[in-house]
N, C-alpha and C positions, 0 to 999 in steps of 0.2 A: 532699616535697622530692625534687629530679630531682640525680641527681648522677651526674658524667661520668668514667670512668678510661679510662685508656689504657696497658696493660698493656707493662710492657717488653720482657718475655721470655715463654717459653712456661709456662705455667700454668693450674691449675685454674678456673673460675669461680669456687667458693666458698670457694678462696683467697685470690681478689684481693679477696673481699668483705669477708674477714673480717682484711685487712691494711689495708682504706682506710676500714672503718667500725670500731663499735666493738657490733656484733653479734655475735650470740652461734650457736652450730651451730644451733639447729632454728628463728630469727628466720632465715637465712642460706637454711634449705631454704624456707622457708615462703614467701620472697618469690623464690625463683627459682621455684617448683614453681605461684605465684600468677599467675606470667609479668608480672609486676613487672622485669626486666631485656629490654633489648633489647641484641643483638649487631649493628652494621654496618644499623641498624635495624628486624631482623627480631626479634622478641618468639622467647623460649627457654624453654621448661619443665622444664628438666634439667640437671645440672651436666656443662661443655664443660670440653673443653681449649681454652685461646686460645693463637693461634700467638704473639702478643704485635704485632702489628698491627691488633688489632680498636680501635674505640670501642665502649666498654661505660657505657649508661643505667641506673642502679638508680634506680626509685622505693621512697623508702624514706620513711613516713608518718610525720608534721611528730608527735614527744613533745609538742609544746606543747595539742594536743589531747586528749592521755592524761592530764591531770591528773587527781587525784586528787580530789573530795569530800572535804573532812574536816570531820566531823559534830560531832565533842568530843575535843580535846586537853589533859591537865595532866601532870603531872611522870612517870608512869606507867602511863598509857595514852593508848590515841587510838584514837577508834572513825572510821570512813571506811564511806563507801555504797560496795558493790561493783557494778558493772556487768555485767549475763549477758555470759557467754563470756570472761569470764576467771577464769583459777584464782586461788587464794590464797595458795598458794608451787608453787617452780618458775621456770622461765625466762619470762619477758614476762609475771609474774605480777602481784598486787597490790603483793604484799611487795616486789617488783622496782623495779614505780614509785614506789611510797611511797618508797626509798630511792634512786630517780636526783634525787626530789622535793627528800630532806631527805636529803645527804650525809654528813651530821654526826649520822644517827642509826643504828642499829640496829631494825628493827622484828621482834618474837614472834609471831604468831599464836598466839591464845588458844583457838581455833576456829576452822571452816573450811563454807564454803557450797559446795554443788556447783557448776559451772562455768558451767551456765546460770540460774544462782540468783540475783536482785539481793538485796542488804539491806547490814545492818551488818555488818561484821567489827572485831573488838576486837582488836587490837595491843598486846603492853605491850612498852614503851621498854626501853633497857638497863637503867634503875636500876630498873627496877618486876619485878624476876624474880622473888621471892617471890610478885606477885599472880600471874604467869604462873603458876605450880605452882597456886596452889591456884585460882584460876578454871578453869585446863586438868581438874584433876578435878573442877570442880563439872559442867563439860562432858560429861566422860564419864560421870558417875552421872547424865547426865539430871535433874540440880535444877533448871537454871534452865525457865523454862514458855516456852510459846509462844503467844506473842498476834498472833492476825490482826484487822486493823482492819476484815476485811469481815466479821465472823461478831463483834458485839459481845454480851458475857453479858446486856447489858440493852437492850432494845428502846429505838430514839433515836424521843422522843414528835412529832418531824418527820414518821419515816418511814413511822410507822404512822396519820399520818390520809387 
């Protein structure tokens, strides 16, 4: 989405950004630093001062693309497929979207995938915080296993004629 301000008075860029969206500091650097903004339309890569006579372009990328996979939801949990290169909490995280998604919810992290990592991640709801405690340490004793669908324990009688 292209969107156009026109700053009144003398101010920062990543002030006026973060007055006329609904952006957070390091979504604010990441798309100036992206050269996602153009000034009088010359493209910027650094936070300016504007005299308050400039037009200022931010392209700022359509949420409706960010949706989220949700794999299994009921009353206290909900597992969601995580996408490489994004975190799991934090700013412009999963937990972030999940909740622009469903406003009316709170989500947990039960676990956590490293950043370039796809799979599940397991969420428990607000009323499921008991499961959160004891899922969270079944997590850190390492109980639950790990199954890769490419290295199966038994030979698929397909694969091997």
């Amino acid at each position: 989405m292209l969107k156009q301000i026109i700053p009144k008075n003398k101010t920062r860029l990543s002030e006026l950004i973060r007055e006329q969206t609904d952006l957070g500091h390091f979504q604010i650097q990441k798309i100036i630093s992206g050269k996602s903004v153009k000034i009088n339309g010359q493209r910027v890569n650094q936070d300016v001062v504007l005299k308050g006579d400039e037009t200022v372009y931010i392209y700022i990328k359509d949420r409706e693309k960010d949706k989220i996979d949700i794999v299994y939801q009921d009353k206290n949990v909900i597992a969601v497929n995580k996408p490489a290169g994004m975190e799991v909490t934090g700013e412009d995280s999963l937990a972030e979207k999940l909740e622009l998604q469903h406003e009316d919810m709170k989500f947990f992290p039960v676990h956590r995938l490293d950043r370039n990592t796809t799979g599940l991640v397991i969420f428990a709801l607000s009323a499921g915080l008991m499961f959160l405690r004891r899922s969270s340490k079944r997590f850190s004793l390492r109980t639950p296993k790990k199954v890769s669908p490419l290295f199966p324990k038994q030979p698929n009688p397909v694969m091997c004629r």
